[in-house]
C-alpha positions in Angstrom: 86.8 76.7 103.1 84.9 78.6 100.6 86.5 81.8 98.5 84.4 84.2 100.5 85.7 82.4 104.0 89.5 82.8 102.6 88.6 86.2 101.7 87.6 87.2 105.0 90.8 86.1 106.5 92.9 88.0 104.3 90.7 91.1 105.3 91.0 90.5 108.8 94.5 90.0 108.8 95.2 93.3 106.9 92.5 95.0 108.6 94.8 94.1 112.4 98.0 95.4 110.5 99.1 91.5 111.2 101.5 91.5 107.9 102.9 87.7 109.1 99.5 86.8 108.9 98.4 88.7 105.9 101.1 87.1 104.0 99.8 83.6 105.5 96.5 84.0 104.6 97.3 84.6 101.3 99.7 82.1 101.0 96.8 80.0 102.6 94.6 81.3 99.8 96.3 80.3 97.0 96.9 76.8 98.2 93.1 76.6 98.5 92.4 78.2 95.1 95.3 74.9 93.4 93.2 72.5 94.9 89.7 73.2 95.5 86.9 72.5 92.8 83.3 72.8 93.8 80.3 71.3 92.4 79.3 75.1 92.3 79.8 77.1 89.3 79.5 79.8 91.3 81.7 79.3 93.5 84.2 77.9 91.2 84.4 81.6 89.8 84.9 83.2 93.0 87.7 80.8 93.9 89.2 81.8 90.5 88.5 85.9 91.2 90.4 85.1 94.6 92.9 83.5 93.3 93.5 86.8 90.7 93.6 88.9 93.8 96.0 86.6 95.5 98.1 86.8 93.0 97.5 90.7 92.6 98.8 91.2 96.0 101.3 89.3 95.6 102.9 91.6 93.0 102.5 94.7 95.0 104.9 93.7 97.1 108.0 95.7 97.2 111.6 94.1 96.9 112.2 95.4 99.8 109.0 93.9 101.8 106.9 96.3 102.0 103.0 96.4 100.4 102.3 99.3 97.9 98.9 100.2 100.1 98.2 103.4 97.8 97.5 100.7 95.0 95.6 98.5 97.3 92.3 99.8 97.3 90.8 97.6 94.2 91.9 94.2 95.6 90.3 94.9 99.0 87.4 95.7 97.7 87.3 93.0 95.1 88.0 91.0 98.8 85.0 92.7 100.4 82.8 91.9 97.6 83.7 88.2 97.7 82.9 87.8 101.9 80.1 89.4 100.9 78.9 87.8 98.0 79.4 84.6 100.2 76.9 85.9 102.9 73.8 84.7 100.8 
């Protein structure tokens, strides 16, 4: 699955308010990100700006489980960009 493919599943997941399945796709995400290596330099770097905003959102987390969505916006659109940048 490509960067812009795991991408597109963390949006969609935040996008239907499914937090269980936010939290998978980016848990999903970051597996992808430890052990995926293309022959693509290109895609080697958006695997490696996904697995920033992985980590990112992953911070924003509160202790008590909720997400910080006032400081949100930059990841998702760093998200966006990458599904889109994987449309070419």
């Amino acid at each position: 699955m490509s960067a812009a493919q795991c991408a597109g599943r963390i949006l969609d997941a935040w996008n239907h308010a499914d937090f269980c399945q936010f939290e998978a796709e980016l848990e999903h995400a970051a597996a992808r990100c430890r052990k995926d290596y293309s022959r693509s330099l290109l895609e080697d770097e958006r695997r490696e700006l996904l697995e920033s905003v992985v980590i990112s959102l992953r911070r924003m987390r509160t202790q008590t489980g909720d997400w910080q969505t006032q400081s949100m916006k930059t990841p998702m659109d760093l998200l966006r960009h990458l599904c889109h940048a994987g449309v070419h």
